[in-house]
C-alpha positions as CSV (number, residue, x, y, z in Angstrom):
1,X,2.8,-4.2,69.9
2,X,5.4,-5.8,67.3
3,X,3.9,-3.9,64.5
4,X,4.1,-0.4,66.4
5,X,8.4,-2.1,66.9
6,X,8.4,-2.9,63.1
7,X,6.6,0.7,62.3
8,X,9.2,2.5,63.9
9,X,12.3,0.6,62.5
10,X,10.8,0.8,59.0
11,X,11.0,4.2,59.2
12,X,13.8,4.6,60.7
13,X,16.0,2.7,58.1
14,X,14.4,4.5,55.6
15,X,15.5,7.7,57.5
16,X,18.9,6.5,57.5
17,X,18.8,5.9,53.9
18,X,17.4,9.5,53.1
19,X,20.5,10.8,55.0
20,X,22.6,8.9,52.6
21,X,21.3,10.5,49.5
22,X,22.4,14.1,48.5
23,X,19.6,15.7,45.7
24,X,22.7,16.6,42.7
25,X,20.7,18.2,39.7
26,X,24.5,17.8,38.1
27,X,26.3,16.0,35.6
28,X,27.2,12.3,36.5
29,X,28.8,11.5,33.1
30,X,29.9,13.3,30.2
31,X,32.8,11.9,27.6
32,X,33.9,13.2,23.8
33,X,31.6,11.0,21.8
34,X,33.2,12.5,18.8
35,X,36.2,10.5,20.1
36,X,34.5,7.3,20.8
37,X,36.1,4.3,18.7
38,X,34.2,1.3,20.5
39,X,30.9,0.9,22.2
40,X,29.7,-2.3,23.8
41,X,26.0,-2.7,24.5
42,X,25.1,-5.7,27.2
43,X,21.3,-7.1,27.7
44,X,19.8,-10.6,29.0
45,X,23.3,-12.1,28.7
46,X,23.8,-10.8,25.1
47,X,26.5,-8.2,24.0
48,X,26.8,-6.2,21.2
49,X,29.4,-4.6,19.8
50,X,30.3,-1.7,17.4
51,X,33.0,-0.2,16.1
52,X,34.2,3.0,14.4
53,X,36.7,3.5,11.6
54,X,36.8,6.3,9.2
55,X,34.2,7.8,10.5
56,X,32.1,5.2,10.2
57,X,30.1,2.8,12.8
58,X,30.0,-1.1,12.2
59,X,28.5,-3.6,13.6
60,X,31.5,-6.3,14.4
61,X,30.1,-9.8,14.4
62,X,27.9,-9.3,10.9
63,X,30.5,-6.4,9.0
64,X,27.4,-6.7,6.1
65,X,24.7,-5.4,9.0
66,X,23.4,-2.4,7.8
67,X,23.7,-0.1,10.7
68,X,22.0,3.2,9.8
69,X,24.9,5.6,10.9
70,X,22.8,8.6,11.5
71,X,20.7,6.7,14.1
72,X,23.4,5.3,15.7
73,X,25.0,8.4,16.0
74,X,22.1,10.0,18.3
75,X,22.5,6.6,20.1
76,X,26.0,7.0,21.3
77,X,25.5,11.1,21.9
78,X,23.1,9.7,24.8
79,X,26.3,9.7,26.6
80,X,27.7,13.0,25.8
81,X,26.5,14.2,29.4
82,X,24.5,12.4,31.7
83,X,22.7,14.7,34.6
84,X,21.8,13.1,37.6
85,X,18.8,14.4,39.9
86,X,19.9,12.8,43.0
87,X,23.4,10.8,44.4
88,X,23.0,7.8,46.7
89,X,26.0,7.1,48.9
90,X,27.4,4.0,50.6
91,X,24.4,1.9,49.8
92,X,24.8,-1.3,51.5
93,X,22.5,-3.6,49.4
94,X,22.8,-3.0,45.7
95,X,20.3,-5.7,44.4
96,X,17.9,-3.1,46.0
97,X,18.5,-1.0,42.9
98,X,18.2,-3.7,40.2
99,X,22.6,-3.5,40.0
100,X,23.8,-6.8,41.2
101,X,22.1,-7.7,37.7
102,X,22.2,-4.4,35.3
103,X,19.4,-4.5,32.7
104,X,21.7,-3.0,30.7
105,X,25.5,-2.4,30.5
106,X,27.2,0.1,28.4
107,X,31.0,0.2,27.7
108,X,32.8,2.5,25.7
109,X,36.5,3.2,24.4
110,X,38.0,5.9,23.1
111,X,40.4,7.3,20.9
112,X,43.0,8.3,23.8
113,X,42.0,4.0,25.2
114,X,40.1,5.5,28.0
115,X,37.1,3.1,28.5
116,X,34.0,3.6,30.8
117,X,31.3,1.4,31.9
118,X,27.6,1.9,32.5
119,X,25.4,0.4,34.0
120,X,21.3,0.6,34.5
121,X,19.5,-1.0,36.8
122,X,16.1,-0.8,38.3
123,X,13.5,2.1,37.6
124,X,12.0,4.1,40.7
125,X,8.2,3.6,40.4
126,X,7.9,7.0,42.7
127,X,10.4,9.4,40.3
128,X,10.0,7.0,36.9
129,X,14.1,7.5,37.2
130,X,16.8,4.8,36.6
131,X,19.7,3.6,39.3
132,X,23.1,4.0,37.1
133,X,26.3,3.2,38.4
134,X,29.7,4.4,36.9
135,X,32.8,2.2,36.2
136,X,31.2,-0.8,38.7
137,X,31.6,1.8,41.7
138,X,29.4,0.8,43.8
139,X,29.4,3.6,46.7
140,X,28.0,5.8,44.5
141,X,24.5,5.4,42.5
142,X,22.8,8.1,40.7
143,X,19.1,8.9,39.6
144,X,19.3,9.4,35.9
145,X,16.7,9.9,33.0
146,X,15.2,6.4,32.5
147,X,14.7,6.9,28.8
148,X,18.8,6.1,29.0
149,X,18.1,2.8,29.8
150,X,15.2,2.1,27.5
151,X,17.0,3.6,24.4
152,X,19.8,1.2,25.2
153,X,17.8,-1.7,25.7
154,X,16.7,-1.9,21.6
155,X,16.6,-4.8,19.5
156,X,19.5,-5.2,17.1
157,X,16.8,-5.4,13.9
158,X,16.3,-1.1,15.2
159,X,19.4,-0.2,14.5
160,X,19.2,-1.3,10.7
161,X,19.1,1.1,7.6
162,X,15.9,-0.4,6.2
163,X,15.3,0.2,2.4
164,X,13.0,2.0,0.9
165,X,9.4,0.5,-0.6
166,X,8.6,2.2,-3.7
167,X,6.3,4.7,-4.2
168,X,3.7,2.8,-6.5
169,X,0.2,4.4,-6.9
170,X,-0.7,3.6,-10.6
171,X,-0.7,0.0,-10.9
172,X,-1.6,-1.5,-14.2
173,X,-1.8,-5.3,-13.4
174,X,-1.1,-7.7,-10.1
175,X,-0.2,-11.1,-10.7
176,X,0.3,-13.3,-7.8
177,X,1.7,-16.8,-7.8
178,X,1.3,-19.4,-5.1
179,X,1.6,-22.6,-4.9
180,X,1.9,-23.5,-8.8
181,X,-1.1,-21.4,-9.4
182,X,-1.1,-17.4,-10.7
183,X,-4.1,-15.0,-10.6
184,X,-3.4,-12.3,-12.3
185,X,-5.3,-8.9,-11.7
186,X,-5.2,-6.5,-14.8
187,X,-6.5,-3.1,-16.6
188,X,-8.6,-3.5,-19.6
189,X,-8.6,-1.3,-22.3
190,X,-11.3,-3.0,-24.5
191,X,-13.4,-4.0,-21.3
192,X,-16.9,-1.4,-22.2
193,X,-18.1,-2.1,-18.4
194,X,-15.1,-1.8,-15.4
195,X,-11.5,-1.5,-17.3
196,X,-10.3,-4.4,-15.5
197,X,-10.4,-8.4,-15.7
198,X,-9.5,-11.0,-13.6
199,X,-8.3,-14.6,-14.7
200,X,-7.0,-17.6,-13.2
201,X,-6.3,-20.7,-15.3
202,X,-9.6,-21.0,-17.4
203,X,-11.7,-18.7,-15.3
204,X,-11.9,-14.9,-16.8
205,X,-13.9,-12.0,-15.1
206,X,-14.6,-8.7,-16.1
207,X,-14.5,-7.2,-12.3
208,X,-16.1,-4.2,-10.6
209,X,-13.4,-1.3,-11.0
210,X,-14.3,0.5,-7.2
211,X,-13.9,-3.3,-5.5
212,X,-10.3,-3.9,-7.7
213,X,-9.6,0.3,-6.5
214,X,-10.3,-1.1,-3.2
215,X,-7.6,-3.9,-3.9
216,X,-4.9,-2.3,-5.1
217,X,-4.2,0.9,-2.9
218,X,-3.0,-1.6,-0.3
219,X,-0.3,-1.3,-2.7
220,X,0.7,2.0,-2.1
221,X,0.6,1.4,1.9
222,X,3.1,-1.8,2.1
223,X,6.2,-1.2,4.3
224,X,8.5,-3.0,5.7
225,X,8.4,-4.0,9.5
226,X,11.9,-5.1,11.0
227,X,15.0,-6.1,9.4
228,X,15.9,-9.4,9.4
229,X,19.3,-9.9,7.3
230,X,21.3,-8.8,4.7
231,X,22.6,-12.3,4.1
232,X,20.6,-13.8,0.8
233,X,22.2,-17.2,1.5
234,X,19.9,-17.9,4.1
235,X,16.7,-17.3,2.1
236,X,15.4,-21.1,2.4
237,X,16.1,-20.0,6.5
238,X,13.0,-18.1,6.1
239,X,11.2,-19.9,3.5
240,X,12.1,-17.2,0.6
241,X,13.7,-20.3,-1.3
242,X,10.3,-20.7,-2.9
243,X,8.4,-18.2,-2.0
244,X,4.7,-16.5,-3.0
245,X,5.4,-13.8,-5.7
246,X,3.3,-10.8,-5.8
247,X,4.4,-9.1,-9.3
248,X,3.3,-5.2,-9.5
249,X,3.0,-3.6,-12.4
250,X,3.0,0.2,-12.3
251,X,3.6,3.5,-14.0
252,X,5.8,6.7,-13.5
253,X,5.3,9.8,-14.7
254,X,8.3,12.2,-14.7
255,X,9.1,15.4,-16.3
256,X,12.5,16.0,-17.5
257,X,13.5,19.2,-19.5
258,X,14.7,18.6,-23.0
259,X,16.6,20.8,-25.2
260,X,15.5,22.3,-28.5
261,X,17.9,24.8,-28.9
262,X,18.9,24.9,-32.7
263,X,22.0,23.0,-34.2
264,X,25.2,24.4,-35.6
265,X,23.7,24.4,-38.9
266,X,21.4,27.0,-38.5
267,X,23.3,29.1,-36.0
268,X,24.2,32.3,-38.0
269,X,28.0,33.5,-38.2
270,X,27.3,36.6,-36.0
271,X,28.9,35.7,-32.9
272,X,27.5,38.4,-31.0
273,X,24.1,36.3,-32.3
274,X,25.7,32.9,-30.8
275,X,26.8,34.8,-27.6
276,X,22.9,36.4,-26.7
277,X,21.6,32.4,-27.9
278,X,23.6,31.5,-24.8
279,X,22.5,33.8,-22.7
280,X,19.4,32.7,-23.6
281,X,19.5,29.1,-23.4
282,X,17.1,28.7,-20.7
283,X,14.4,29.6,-23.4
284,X,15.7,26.8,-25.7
285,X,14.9,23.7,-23.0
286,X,11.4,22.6,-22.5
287,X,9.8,20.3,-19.9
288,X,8.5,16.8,-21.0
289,X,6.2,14.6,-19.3
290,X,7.3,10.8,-19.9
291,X,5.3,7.6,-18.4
292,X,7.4,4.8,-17.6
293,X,6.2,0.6,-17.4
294,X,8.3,-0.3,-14.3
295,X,7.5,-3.7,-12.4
296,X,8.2,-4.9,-8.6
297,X,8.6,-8.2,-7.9
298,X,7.6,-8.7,-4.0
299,X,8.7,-12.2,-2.3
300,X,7.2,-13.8,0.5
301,X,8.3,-16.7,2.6
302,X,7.0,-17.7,5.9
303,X,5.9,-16.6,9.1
304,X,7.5,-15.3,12.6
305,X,6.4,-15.9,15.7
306,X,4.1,-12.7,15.3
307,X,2.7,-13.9,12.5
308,X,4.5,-12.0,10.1
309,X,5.9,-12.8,6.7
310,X,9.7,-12.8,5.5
311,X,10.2,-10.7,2.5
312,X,12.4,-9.2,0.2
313,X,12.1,-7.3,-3.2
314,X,13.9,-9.1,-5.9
315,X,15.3,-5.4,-7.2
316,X,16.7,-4.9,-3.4
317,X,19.3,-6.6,-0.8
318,X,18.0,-7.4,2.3
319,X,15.2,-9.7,3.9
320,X,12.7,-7.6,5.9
321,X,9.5,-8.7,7.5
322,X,5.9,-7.7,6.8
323,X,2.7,-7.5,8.3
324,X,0.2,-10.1,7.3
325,X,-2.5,-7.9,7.0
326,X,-0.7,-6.0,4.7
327,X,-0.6,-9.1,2.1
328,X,-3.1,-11.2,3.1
329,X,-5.9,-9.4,0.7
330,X,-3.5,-10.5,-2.4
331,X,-2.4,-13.7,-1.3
332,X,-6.0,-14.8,-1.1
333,X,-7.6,-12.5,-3.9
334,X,-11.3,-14.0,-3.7
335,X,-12.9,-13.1,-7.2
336,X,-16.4,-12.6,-5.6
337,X,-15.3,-9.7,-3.6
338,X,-14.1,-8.0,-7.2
339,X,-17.1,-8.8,-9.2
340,X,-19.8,-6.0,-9.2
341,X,-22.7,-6.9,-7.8
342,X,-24.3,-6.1,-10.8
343,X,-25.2,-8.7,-13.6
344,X,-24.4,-7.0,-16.5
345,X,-23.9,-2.9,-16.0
346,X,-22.9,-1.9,-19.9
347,X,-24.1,1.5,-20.4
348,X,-26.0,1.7,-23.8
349,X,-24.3,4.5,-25.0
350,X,-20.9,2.6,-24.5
351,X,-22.0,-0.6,-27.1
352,X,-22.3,-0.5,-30.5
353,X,-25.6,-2.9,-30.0
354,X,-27.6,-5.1,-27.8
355,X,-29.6,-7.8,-28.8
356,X,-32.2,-9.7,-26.7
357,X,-33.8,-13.6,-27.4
358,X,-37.0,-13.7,-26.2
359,X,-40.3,-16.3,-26.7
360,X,-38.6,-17.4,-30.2
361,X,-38.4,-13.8,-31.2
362,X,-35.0,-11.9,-32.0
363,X,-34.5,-8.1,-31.2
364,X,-31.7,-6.2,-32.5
365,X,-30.9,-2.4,-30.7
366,X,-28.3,0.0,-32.2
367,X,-27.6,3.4,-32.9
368,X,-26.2,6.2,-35.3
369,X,-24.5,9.3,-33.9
370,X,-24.0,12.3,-36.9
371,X,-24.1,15.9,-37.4
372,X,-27.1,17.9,-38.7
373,X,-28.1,21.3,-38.9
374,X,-29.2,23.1,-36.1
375,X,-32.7,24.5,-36.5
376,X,-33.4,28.1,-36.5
377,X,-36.3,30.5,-35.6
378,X,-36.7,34.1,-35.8
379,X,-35.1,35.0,-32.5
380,X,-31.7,34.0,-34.4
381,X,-31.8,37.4,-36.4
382,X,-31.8,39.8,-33.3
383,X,-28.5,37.8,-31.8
384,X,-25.6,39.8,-31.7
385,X,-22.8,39.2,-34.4
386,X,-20.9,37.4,-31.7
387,X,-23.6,34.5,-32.6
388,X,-21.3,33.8,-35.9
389,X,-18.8,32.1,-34.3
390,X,-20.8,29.4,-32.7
391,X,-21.2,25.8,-34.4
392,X,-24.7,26.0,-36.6
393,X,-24.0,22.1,-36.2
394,X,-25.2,19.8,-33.4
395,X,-24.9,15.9,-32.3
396,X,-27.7,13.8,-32.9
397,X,-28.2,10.2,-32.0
398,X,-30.8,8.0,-33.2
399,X,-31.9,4.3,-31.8
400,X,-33.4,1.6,-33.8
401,X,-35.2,-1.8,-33.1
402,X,-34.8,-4.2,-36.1
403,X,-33.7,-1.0,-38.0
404,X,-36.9,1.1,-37.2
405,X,-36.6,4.2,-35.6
406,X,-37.2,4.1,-31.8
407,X,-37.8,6.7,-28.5
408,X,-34.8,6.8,-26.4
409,X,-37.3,7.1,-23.7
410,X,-39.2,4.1,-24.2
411,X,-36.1,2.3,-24.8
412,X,-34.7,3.9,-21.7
413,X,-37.4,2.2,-19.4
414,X,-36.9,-1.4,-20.1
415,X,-33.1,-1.2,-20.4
416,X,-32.3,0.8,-17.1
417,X,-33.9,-2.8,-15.5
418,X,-31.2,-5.1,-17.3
419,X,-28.5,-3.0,-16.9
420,X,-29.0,-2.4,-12.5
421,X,-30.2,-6.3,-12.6
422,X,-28.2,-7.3,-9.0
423,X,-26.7,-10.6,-8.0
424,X,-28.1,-12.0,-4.7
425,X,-25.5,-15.2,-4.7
426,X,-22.7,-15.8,-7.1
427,X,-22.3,-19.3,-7.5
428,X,-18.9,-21.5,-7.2
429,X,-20.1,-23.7,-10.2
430,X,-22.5,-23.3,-12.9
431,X,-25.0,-25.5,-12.9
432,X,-26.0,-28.0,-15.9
433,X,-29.1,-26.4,-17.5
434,X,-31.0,-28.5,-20.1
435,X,-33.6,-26.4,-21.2
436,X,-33.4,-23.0,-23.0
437,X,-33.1,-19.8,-21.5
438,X,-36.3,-17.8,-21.1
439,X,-34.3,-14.8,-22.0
440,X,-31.0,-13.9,-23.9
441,X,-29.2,-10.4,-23.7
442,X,-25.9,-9.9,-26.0
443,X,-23.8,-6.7,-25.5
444,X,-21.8,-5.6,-28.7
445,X,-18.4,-3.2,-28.5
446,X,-16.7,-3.1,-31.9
447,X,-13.2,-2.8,-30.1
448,X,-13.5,-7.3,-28.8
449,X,-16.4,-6.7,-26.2
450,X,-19.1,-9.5,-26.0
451,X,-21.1,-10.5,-23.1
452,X,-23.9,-12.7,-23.3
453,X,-26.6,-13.0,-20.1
454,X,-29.2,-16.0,-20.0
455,X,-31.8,-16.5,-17.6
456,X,-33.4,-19.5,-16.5
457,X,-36.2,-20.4,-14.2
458,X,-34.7,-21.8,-11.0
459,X,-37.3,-22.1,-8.0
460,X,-40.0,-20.0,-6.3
461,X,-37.5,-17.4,-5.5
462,X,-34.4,-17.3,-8.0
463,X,-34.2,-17.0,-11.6
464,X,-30.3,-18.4,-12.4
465,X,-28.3,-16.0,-14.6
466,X,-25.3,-17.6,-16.7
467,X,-23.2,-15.7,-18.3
468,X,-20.6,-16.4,-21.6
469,X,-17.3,-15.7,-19.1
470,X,-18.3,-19.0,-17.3
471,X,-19.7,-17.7,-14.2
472,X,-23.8,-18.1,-12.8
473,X,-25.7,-16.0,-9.7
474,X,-29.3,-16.0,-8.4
475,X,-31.4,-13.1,-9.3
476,X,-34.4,-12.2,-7.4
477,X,-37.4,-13.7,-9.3
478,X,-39.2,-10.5,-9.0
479,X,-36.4,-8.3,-10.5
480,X,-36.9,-10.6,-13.9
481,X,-40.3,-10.1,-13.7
482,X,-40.2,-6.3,-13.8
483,X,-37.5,-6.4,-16.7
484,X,-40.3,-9.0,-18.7
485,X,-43.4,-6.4,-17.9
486,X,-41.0,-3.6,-19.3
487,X,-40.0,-5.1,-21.9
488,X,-43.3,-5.7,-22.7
489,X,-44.8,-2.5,-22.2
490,X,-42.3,-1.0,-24.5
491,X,-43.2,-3.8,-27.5
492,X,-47.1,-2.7,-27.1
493,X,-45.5,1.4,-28.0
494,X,-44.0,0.3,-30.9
495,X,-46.8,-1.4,-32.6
């Protein structure tokens, strides 16, 4: 029986309060924000406040705070005109509506001093609207847009003008230092194999160019995530005092138009001639492509709460964070993740010579490249004239063993096995080795490039590969095996 009595009442009150509400679908607000000169923003007991002088909005306790004007400016024209959908009246209870505490209070000031307050409480789960009430008057509470309330309810760092990251997509070399130490990432122009090495104090890799690709366009993604501040006195505040470099080295390319119109000295005395050269002076400019070395210097100091790192760029201002998965492949650049899995890929037609050490014996491989003759037969007569102006020359290149003459073919088969040789481990250290390797392979480029390979018998499984760049792997046993019976095969053709 008393929940029937409670039933009853319950709806009843809730009755009462429909009659007390009036569906508007009119304005509840409007004001000349081109004539705003103040505007107070209040959340979870902190205000903020911005002014406007010469056109121009500033935040008043940091004058340096990059507010980004345009932003702001669709901010404050929220208030233009506010429609509400319904009006509540003579509401007894306003805590109901989330008002005895506003989540968020907006005062203003204008031009003529005529000042306005704001203020958003609780959001209807039924309509998704907001309770606002105007000037603190209580007797009157209207529905409005809830997106009011959330686009007022921001974080200070959302208002900032961030600057821009560059634009960098050709990076020539990464160098990072941390901690005392620098590992520097960088293209190669006499590297025969990948274009691009990688050294740290003594160590020096020639590195796969797809895994390094794979490195460096994370470059071209980093952005900033909030603003922090704009005051660079506070840098050891975030740990940017002595902070983790990450240098980028890039190129531009531009085209400008240059002019190559002629000088006085050769302009003739007709003026008419002078006056059509102007006309024409379009025609005298031309367009130049120029590549430009620029470099970016990025800093990073701690971590936030998130995780993230403070950062700045020495060439800009302010301190910005940044994700950490953004940075966290070139803070910890792992050399084995850059290193092709391959022992020792040098395409044959990119050396000048190979040379292999094998049971005592010494083989030398090179090659010529000239221009011969091309060989005719009697079909060449019936071609048509147009024939004469193709090359009767052709390119021919000849291999050798020891200086003898050899099949590309036969010398194809064995050296396809060295060259796709794979890594199965890459070693932290090299191991002490005191006999002699079973087999040596040098690779010859007459521009710097030598890379010498040995392999020694390790266990049942693993022959170990050293190299002359002070790394070692494991090699499948079986893969040296084939690369022996090849070579092998290709000595028996050539006796």
């Amino acid at each position: 029986m008393l929940c029937v009595v409670y039933f009853v009442l319950h709806n009843h009150n809730a009755s009462s309060s429909e009659a007390d509400s009036t569906d508007t679908a009119a304005t509840a607000f409007e004001t000349d924000t081109d004539k705003l000169t103040e505007l107070t923003v209040t959340m979870e007991g902190q205000s903020y406040t911005f002014t406007k002088s010469d056109d121009k909005w500033s935040y008043s306790a940091d004058a340096s705070f990059p507010l980004d004007q345009s932003n702001f400016e669709e901010l404050a024209g929220k208030l233009k005109s506010i429609s509400s959908d319904r009006e509540l009246k003579d509401v007894e209870a306003v805590s109901e509506y989330g008002l005895d505490v506003p989540a968020v209070q907006v005062s203003i000031k204008n031009s003529d001093d005529e000042t306005h307050t704001l203020e958003f409480g609780a959001v209807n789960d039924m309509t998704s609207n907001c309770y606002m009430t105007i000037d603190k008057d209580t007797s009157k509470i209207y529905m409005v847009a809830s997106d009011l309330e959330t686009a007022f309810n921001f974080n200070l760092s959302d208002l900032a003008e961030k600057e821009s990251f560059p634009s960098i997509t050709a990076t020539t070399k990464l160098t990072v230092e941390k901690q005392g130490e620098e590992a520097e990432v960088i293209e190669k122009s006499d590297s025969a194999s990948t274009g691009w090495s990688y050294t740290k104090g003594s160590t020096q890799r020639d590195i796969d160019s797809s895994n390094t690709s794979n490195l460096l366009n994370g470059i071209s993604s980093l952005s900033w995530g909030s603003f922090v501040s704009a005051d660079t006195s506070k840098l050891a505040e975030y740990g940017l005092d002595a902070p983790t470099k990450i240098m980028i080295d890039y190129q531009v390319t531009e085209t400008k138009d240059s002019d190559t119109s002629t000088s006085e000295d050769d302009t003739s005395e007709d003026s008419s001639s002078n006056e059509d050269a102007e006309n024409d002076s379009d025609s005298d400019s031309t367009t130049e492509t120029v590549t430009t070395n620029k470099q970016e210097v990025l800093l990073l100091g701690g971590q936030d709460s998130s995780g993230n790192y403070y950062a700045k760029l020495e060439s800009q201002s302010n301190i910005y964070t940044i994700s950490s998965s953004s940075v966290e492949s070139f803070l910890n650049i792992d050399v084995k993740t850059l290193v092709s899995n391959y022992v020792s890929n040098y395409i044959f037609a990119d050396l000048d010579r190979v040379t292999i050490q094998k049971d005592g014996e010494s083989y030398e491989f090179t090659k010529t490249t000239e221009e011969k003759a091309k060989e005719k037969d009697d079909s060449d007569d019936s071609k048509s004239e147009d024939s004469d102006t193709e090359s009767d020359t052709e390119t021919v290149t000849t291999y050798f063993m020891n200086g003898n003459e050899i099949k590309l073919e036969d010398f194809s088969s064995f050296y396809s096995n060295i060259s796709s040789l794979e890594c199965q481990e890459w070693l932290d250290e090299v191991p002490e080795t005191q006999d002699e390797p079973e087999m040596t392979v040098e690779f010859y480029k007459e521009n710097g490039v030598y890379f010498k390979v040995e392999y020694y018998p390790y266990d049942s499984n693993f022959y170990l590969v050293k190299n002359n760049q002070g790394t070692a792997c494991l090699v499948n046993k079986m893969k040296i095996k084939e690369i022996e019976s090849s070579f092998e095969k290709f000595l028996e053709k050539q006796n």
